[in-house]
C-alpha positions in Angstrom: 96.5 29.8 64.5 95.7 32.9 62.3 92.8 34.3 61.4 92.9 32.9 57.4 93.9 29.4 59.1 91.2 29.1 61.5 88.3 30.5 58.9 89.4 27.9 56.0 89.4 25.2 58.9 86.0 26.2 60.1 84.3 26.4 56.5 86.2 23.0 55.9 84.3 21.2 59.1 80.8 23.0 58.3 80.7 21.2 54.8 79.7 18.0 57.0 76.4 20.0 58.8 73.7 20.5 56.7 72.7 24.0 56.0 69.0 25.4 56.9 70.0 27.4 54.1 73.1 28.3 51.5 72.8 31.5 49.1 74.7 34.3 47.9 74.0 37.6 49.5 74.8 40.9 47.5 75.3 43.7 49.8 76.0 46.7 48.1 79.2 46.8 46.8 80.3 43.4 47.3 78.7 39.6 47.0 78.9 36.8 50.1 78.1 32.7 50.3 75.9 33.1 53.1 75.4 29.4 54.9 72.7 29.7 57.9 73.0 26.9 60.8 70.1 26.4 63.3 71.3 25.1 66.6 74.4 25.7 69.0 76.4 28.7 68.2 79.5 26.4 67.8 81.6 28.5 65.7 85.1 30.2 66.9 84.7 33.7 68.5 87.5 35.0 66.6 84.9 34.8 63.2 81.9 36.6 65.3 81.4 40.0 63.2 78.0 40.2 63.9 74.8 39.8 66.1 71.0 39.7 64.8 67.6 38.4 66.3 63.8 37.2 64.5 62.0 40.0 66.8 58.1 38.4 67.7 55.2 40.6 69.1 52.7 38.1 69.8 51.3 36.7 66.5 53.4 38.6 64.8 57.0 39.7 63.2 59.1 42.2 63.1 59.7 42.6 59.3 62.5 45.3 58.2 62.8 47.6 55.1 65.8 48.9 53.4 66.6 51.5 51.1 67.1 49.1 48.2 63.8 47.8 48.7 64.2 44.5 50.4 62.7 43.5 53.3 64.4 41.3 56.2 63.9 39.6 59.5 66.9 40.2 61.0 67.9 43.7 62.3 71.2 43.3 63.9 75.0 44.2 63.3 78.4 44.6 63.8 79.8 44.2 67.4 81.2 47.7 68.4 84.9 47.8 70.7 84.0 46.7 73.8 80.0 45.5 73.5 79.2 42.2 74.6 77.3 39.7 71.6 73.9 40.8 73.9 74.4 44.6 74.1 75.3 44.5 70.2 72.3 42.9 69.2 70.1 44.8 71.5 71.8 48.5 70.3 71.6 47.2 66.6 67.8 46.5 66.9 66.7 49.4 68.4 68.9 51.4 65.5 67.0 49.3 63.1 63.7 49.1 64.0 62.8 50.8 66.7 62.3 47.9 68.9 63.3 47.1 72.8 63.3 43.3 73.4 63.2 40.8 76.1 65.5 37.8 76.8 67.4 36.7 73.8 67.3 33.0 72.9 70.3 31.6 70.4 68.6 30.4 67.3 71.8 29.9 65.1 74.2 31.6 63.1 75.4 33.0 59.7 78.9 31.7 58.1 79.7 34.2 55.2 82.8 33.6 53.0 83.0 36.9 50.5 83.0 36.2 46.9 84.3 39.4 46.2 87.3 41.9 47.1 86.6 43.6 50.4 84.6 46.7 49.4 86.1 50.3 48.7 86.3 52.6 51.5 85.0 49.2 54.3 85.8 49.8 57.6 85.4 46.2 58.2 87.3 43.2 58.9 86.9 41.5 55.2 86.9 37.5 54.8 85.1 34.5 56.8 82.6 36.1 59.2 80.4 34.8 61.7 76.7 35.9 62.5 75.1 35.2 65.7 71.0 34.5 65.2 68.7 34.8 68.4 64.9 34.9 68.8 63.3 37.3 70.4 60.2 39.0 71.6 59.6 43.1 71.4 58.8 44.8 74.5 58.1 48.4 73.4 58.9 50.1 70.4 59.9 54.1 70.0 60.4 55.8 66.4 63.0 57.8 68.7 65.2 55.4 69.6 65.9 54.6 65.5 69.2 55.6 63.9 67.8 57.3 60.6 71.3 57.6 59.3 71.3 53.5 58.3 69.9 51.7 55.5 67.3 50.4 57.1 63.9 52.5 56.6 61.5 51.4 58.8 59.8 48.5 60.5 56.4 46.7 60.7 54.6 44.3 62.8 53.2 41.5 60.1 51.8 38.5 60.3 54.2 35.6 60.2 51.8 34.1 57.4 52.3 37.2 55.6 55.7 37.8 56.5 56.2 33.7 55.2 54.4 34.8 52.0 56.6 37.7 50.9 60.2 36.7 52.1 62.9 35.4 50.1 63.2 31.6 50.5 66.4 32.1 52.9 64.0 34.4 55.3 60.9 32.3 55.2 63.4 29.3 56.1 64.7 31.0 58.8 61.3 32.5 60.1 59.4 28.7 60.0 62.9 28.2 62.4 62.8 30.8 64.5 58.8 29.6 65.4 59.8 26.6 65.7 62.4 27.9 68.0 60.2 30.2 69.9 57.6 26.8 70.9 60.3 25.1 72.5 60.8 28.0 75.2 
């Protein structure tokens, strides 16, 4: 089955699950339906673009800043040639925030289907995509370790009550999630 096959048959069995949440995302140069699933990560491999985690420090979150001015709690990426789903998501937060982190636990996952042309000048594989979601916890955090050439601008520890408080409704859906995810270990 090709790739366009097997995408329009996975979107086709998700509209029987209920979403946790179902938005439209704007990246930069290009808009997304962004659908996000809590439980198994039951989707086919061949979508998997990318890997992210909800990194906690005790009490708190790890909350992310861009350039554009939003704020997310999900550093994570694309899955380079050759990187496992766990070595992605482990590079990809360290780029992003600065954070190390301990064992991951799958939360969930992203299904993206663009609304838009792929993007001018993407490097990237362009239609149905597939985001892995883990929780986390942060082990030690280094300012070195960052990659200061991303859109991301920083990071900071906040309270998940604040954090809650001043995330989009997608986020704050995800965060009360990834709690509730993080009591059951």
């Amino acid at each position: 089955m090709d790739l366009s096959t097997l995408a329009a048959s996975f979107a086709a069995e998700l509209q029987q699950r209920m979403p946790l949440a179902d938005f439209e995302a704007v990246w930069p140069s290009a808009r997304l339906r962004a659908r996000t699933f809590i439980g198994d990560f039951d989707f086919p491999s061949e979508l998997l673009t990318s890997a992210r985690a909800v990194v906690f420090k005790g009490s708190r979150v790890v909350v992310v800043d861009e350039m554009h001015g939003e704020r997310h709690i999900e550093p994570g990426g694309g899955i380079e040639a050759g990187e496992t789903v766990e070595q992605a998501v482990r590079r990809e937060i360290a780029e992003e925030s600065g954070w190390t982190v301990g064992e991951l636990k799958p939360l969930g996952f992203h299904f993206l289907e663009p609304l838009t042309p792929s993007p001018p000048h993407s490097t990237r594989r362009w239609g149905p995509m597939a985001h892995a979601v883990f929780v986390t916890e942060g082990v030690s955090y280094s300012r070195a370790v960052r990659d200061m050439n991303q859109i991301e601008t920083g990071s900071r520890l906040t309270s998940i009550r604040r954090a809650l408080a001043q995330l989009p409704e997608n986020e704050a859906l995800l965060l009360r999630a990834a709690v509730d995810r993080r009591r059951q270990a």
